[in-house]
Every structure is written in C-alpha cells, then in structure tokens.
Steps between C-alpha positions, in 0.01 A plus 500: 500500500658826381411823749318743304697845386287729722576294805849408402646808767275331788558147436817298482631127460617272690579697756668397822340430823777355729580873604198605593406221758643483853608153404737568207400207315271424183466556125393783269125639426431431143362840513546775770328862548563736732206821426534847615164561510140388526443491112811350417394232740159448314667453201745203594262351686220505219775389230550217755145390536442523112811252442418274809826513646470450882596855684664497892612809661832530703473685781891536727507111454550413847320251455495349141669214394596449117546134319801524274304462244377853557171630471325430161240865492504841550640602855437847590675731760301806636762664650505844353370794688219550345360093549631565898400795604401583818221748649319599793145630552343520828492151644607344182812453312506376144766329368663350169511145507821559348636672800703320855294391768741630715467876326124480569558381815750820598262736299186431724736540797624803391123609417404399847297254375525126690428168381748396284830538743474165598596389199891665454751340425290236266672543161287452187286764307144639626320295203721139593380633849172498491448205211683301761323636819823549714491502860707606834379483848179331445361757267494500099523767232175351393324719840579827404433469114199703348480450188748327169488595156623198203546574199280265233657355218311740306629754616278614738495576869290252741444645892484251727407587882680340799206199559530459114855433488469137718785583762592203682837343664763665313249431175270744289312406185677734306784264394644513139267854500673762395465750821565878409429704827391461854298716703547458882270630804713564770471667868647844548720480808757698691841521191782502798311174653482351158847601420641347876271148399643518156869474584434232750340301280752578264812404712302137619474417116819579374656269826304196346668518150787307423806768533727552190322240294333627188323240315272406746121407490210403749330177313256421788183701668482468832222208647263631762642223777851694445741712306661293264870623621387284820351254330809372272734566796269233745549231208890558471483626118663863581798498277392231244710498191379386166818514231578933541120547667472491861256636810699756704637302801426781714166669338375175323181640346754685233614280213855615388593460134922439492676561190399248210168440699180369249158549528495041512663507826336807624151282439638205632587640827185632538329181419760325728401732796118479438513130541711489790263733714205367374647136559588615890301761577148427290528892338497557146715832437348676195733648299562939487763423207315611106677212324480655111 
C-alpha cells in the first residue's frame, strides 16, 4: 500500500518503535503518524479506516511491549502541543490526550484544583491513562473523569460521559478507540496543601522505582488480596531471570529488559510468573503490559 501524496508529510514507513517504549525492544510500524493538529489527525485516521489497516496510539510507552515483528498498521503519536494541551476552567481542566499524566496532574495542582495528585509519579500519557483506568491509593483516574471525546473513523467526534465510558479495574471500554481529550471534574482545594501532598507523593513514588535502570516496565496490575510487589516476593520469584529479562530482585513488580533482551523472553517470564503464583497462591495476575 503506497501512502497517498497529500498525506505523504504526516505519514511515514516503517518506522521504528524500540525508542519510543520504556522497554527498548520491538520492530518498526509499517506506517507511523505523528499530527500537529486536530484535522491532521482526522485525516490519517480516516485514510486508515478507508484502507482497513488496524490503528494503535502510543502514548510515553511505559507500558507497551512490541513483537519484533513490529506492528503491521498505522501507529499514531499525539504528542504535539496542540493534541496535549492543557486548560483550566472553574472546577474542570481539559486536557489533550496527547499530553503527560503527570503534566495534568501538576497543572490541577498548580490550579488548586485536587483529584488527580494521587496519581504522580505514574508515567504514561493522560489518554493511555484513562483507556487503562490507572490507580494509586485506592482511587482511579476513572473517579474524577467527566466526560471523553474519540474520534470516529469517519472523522468525527463521539462524547462519551464518565458512566458511558465502562470504568472498571484498571479497564475502560474505550480500548483500540482512538481517545482525543479528557475533561476532568475536580475539587478546588487549598494550592500550598496540594503542592505539600504533591511532593510527598512524589518522593514515595520515585523511592519504589528501580534506581539507574532505564528499560524498565510494570507487566502486572495489582490483585485486590495484595500488591503484586508482595505478592511475587511471598512466592520467591523477585529477581527471576529469563535469558536478558528478569523481575527486579529488589522491586520485583518491574521487569528489566538487559541488553539483547526480546520481546519471547519478556512473554515467557511473564507467563512463567503467572503460573507460579497462580500454582501457589490460587491468583491469576492480569497482565498491565500492551503486547503489540
């Protein structure tokens, strides 16, 4: 399939993707966009839909694992300012699903607007954010959204409000949807306060990371019995090594990808842990890992 000359400055091939995930590893996008702006975004996503080629959009890909084989579609980034911008009226603050969680998260701070600090620290886009439902301390983005707009594959713009969008553990139904803002209804509250929560929150997050290791990922959600960190440490898997993949020894809900890791023995870890706890403990860890 040849990209037609009007789109041929939005749309490349083979592009690529090992860069842009946390992990470092995978193949190339047989075709890759990255839009400026809301119409440019209509049009790759309407030449996609015409030419049935299945679309995915990369968010920070924190969590996003690529096959080697790469991703056969168009993958889109929103990450310029005008698919991530961020505003405040009132009570609510709009943002680009383009944009960081972690911006939105210091903008409504900053507005004096709580409900969202909670979640700093978590890396990942607002749209990845809220597709995935994150959560920290008990509380998901899912309870302070309004409202989500998706764009159609005809170009047009769907609204869909908060009891529409099916928010459930760290799941939506807006999967494989292509989300292009967020409005959130938030609580206005004291900015120092916010600010004082914010940076202990902050500090408590960054202490549970791996230090100095780059190409790390979380592949499990937490269970309701337990946090998985606990969880793989009671069964003795912290620090399980699978060819250059292993769990952090010390922090063993991060996978590490060593050099010459593969996306084979990043899934077969995975599927070696899963069995293990569900063989001794009787809990099925879902996954938090996009496998593309």
């Amino acid at each position: 399939m040849t990209i037609p000359e009007h789109l041929q400055h939005l749309i490349r091939s083979d592009e690529p993707l090992a860069p842009l995930v946390w992990l470092g590893i995978g193949g190339p996008a047989h075709f890759f966009a990255e839009p400026v702006d809301a119409e440019q975004i209509v049009q790759v996503v309407t030449w996609a839909a015409e030419n049935d080629l299945p679309t995915r959009v990369l968010g920070s890909g924190s969590n996003l694992l690529v096959r080697e084989s790469g991703f056969d579609g168009l993958v889109i980034t929103l990450g310029a300012a005008a698919t991530s911008a961020l505003s405040i009226d009132g009570d609510r603050l709009t943002a680009g699903a383009g944009g960081k969680l972690s911006h939105a998260v210091v903008k409504a701070v900053g507005g004096g607007l709580g409900g969202l600090e909670h979640l700093v620290g978590i890396p990942g886009t607002v749209g990845a954010a809220v597709v995935g439902n994150v959560s920290s301390g008990g509380r998901d983005i899912g309870s302070a959204v309004e409202r989500v707009r998706v764009l159609q594959p005809d170009g047009s713009i769907k609204q869909f409000d908060q009891d529409e969008v099916g928010f459930t553990y760290r799941k939506t139904a807006l999967d494989g949807l292509t989300i292009v803002e967020v409005d959130f209804k938030l609580e206005a509250a004291d900015p120092v306060a916010l600010t004082k929560r914010l940076q202990k929150l902050w500090i408590a997050r960054n202490a549970a990371r791996p230090a100095e290791i780059e190409r790390i990922a979380m592949p499990f959600i937490d269970p309701d019995s337990m946090p998985a960190r606990e969880l793989i440490q009671s069964v003795g898997l912290a620090g399980i090594r699978e060819g250059n993949v292993a769990l952090d020894s010390a922090r063993p809900h991060y996978l590490v990808a060593h050099t010459g890791a593969t996306s084979d023995e990043c899934l077969k870890l995975i599927e070696r842990v899963r069995e293990q706890v569900l063989l001794q403990t009787g809990i099925d860890l879902q996954l938090n890992l996009q496998i593309w």
